[in-house]
N, C-alpha and C positions, 0 to 999 in steps of 0.2 A: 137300450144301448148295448149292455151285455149280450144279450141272446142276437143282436147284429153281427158285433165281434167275433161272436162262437161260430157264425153261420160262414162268416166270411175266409175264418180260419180252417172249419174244415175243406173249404173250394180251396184254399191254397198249400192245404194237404193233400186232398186227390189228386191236383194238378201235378206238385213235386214227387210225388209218389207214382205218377199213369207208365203204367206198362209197355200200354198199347199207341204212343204216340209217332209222330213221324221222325223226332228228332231220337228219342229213343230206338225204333226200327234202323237206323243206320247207324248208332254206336254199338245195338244189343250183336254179343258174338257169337257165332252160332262153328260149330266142329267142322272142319271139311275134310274133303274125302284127298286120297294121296299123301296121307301123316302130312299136312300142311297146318293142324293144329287150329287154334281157334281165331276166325276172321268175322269182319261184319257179313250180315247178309246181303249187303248190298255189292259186297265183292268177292261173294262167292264163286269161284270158278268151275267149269265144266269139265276142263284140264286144264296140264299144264304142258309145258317145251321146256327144253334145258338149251341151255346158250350160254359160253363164256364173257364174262364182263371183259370190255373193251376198250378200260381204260389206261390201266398200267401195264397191260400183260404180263400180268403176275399171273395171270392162267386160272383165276379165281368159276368155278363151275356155280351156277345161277340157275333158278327155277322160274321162270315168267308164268302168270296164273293168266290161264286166255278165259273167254266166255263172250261165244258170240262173235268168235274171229279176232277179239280187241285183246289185250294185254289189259287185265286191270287189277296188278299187282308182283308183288316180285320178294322174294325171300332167297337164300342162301341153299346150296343144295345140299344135305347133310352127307350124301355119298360121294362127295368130289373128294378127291385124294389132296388135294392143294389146299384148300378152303376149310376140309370138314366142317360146312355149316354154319361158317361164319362170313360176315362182308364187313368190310370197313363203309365208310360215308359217300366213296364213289362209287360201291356196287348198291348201295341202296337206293341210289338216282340212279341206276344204267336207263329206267324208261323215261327217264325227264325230259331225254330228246324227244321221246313221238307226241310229247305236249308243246315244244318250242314252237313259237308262234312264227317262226322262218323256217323253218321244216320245208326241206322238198320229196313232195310227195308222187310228182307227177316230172316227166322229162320236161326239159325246156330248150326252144329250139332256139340261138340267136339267131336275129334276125337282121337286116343292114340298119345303122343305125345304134347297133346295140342291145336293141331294146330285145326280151327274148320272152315267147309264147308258150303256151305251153299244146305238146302235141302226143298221141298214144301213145305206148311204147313199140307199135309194132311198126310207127311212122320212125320214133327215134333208132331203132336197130337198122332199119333200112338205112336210113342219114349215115347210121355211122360206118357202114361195111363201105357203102359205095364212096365215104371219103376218104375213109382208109385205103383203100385200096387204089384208089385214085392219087393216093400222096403215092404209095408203094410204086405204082407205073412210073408218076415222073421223075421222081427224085431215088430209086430205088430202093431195098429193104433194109436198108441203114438208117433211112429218112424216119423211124416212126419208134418209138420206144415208148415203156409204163413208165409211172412211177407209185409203188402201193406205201401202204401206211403199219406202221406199227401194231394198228387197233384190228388190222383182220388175222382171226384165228389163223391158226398152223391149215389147217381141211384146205380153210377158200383161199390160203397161199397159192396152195400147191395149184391149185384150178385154175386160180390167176395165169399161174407158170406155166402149165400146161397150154390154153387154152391160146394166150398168149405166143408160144414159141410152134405149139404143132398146129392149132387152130387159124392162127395168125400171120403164121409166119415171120414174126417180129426175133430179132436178132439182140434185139437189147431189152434191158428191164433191170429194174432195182427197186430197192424200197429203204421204208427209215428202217425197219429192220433191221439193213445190211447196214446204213448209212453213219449208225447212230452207234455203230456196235463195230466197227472198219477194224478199228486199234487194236480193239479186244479178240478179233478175227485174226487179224495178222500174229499178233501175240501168239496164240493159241496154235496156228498153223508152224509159226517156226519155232516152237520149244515142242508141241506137242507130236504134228505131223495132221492134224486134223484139225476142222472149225467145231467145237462143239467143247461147250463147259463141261469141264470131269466132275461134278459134283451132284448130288440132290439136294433138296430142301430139309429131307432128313438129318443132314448135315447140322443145319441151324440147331438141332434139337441133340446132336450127340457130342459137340465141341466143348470143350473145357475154354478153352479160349479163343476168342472171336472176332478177329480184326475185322474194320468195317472203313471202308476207305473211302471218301468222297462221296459219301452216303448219308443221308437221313433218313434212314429207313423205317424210323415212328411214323413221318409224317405221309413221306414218297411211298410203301410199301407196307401199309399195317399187320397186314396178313400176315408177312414174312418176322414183322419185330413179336407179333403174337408167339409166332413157332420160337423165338430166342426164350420170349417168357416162360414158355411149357416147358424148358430143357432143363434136366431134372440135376444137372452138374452143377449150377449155381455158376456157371463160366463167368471168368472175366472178358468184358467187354473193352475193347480199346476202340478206338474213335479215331480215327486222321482225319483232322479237316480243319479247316482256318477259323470255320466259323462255329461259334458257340452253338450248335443247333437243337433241338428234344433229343436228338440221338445223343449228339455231344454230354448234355445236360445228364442223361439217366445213362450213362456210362461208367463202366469201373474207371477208366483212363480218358482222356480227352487230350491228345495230341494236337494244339492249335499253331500248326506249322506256319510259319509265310505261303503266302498264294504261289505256284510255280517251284517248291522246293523239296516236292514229293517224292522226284528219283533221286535227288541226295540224300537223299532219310534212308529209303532203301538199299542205300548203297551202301551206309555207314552201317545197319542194321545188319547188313552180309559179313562187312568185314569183323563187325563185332564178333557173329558167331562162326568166324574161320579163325579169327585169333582165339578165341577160346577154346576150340575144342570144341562149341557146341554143334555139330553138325553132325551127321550119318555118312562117314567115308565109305560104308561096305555097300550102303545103298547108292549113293554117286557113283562109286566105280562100277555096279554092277548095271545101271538104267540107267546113268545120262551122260551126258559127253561134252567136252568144253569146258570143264570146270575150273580148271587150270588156268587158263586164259580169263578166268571170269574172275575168280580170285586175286591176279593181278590186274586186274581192271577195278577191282572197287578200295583196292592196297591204299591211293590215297586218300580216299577218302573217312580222314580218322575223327572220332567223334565232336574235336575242337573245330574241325572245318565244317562237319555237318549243325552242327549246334550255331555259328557262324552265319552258315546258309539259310536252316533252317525258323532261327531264333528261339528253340527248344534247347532249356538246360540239358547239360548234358545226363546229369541223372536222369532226370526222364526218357530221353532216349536208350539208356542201360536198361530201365526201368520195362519197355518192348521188347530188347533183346532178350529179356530172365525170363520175359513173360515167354517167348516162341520155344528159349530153352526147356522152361520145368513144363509145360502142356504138355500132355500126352495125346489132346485131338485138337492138333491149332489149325483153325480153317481163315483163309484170308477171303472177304466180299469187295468189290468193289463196284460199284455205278456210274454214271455221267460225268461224276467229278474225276474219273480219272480219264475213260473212253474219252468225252470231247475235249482235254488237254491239249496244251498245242506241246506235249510229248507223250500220248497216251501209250504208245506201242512200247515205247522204251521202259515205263513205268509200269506196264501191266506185265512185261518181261522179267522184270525187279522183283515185284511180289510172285511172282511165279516159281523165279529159282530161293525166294525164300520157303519155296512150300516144298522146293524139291530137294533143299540142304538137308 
């Protein structure tokens, strides 16, 4: 009975032990070439393509590993300037689309009925020139406009646009881009004189203190709350927003304002720092204009009406004011929670001359 036991024990040794197995062969990681580091062999790649992640456009730069034409694998690309080599949990699924079991891979023609076939591509480019163009004769070149998406890089915008207006002749076109970002355009176009944020992402990383406005940006933008954590000032972090969120939560400050009470906050926050002194007269008088008028415009609103409006004690709101005053690099953020406001223009104007006081 012994020497059964012994015999049987060494076969469930070499087993737990075998090198050379199938389940082994596809965990064992073997070095691959491209500093891609160590992968199975079963997913070793031939090359690779670079492509930005397309889900938040945060502009995050991605390495897809091909072999054999296919994608099979995807890591972070260390030389992206946005990224350096890290992805949050939606760049690590960027290829989980080309596994969706409703994946379209192939054009589809409808058909009467509804029901839609599927046919070449060179059957679908025919279809689509000669109805476009057939809408364009009857109803003229006003009849036919895009609409693109958020998720296509800056490059296939612009090809969109191009191809679209010179290619096409199409006189209209938009996207969520423009759609999603209106307020913050407009904003930007009448304080600044151009559509285009004054800031980098370096920013995040040299601020002492860091308003963050209608944003979650732990959960909405990892990347970006990554660059907050590297910043070597130790910055206070302030929070506006109604709701308790991870950002709220790991915040030096959490401003839990009532819903809709966000351009009173800033308004009271203005007059705070023109009744005190805290502001830069030599810089307003020298690069902006209006100021005047802008100062008796937020005049009434004094921190017992903003505290009122907003249901933030009024320390607390003192508490943002000290904070804009003693920063030496205060950067305001703002996301979706202020853009789709039904006052986002007025409000993205608000924190804007807080950053130009």
């Amino acid at each position: 009975m012994s020497r059964v036991r012994h015999t049987l024990g060494d076969m469930w040794r070499g087993l737990w032990r075998q090198t050379d197995g199938p389940l082994t062969q596809r965990l064992e990681l073997a070095r691959s070439h491209g500093g891609l580091g160590l992968l199975p062999a079963g997913r070793q790649p031939t090359h690779t393509a670079s492509l930005v992640c397309g889900f938040c456009s945060t502009g995050c730069g991605l390495l897809a590993h091909l072999r054999d034409g296919a994608a099979v694998g995807i890591s972070p690309d260390p030389s992206h300037v946005v990224n350096r080599g890290t992805a949050c949990p939606k760049g690590w699924e960027a290829l989980a689309v080309l596994r969706a079991a409703d994946r379209a891979v192939v054009p589809l023609l409808r058909q009467q009925g509804g029901r839609r076939r599927p046919i070449s591509w060179r059957e679908a480019l025919k279809v689509f020139c000669v109805r476009i163009k057939d809408l364009q004769a009857r109803y003229g070149p006003h009849s036919v406009a895009f609409l693109s998406t958020g998720q296509i890089a800056t490059e296939e915008m612009a090809l969109l646009g191009s191809l679209a207006k010179f290619g096409m002749g199409l006189l209209h076109g938009d996207g969520n881009t423009r759609q999603c970002m209106a307020t913050a355009v407009t904003a930007y176009k009448q304080s600044f004189g151009f559509d285009a944020p004054p800031y980098t992402y370096a920013d995040l990383e040299d601020s002492d203190v860091i308003f963050l406005i209608g944003s979650n940006l732990c959960i909405a933008h990892p990347i970006l709350w990554q660059r907050i954590l590297q910043n070597p000032h130790q910055p206070r972090i302030i929070v506006v927003d109604p709701r308790k969120t991870e950002t709220a939560m790991a915040a030096t400050v959490h401003l839990p304002l009532r819903p809709k009470s966000d351009l009173g906050l800033f308004y009271g926050i203005a007059r705070l720092l023109i009744q005190r002194g805290w502001i830069d007269r030599g810089y307003i008088r020298r690069h902006t204009s209006g100021f005047e008028e802008f100062a008796a415009h937020v005049e009434p609103f004094t921190i017992e009406r903003v505290a009122g409006a907003t249901g933030l004690p009024p320390p607390l709101i003192e508490q943002a004011a000290r904070a804009i005053h003693l920063g030496e690099r205060v950067s305001f953020w703002w996301t979706m929670g202020v853009n789709q406001s039904f006052e986002g223009v007025r409000t993205a104007q608000a924190i804007i001359n807080l950053a130009l006081m």
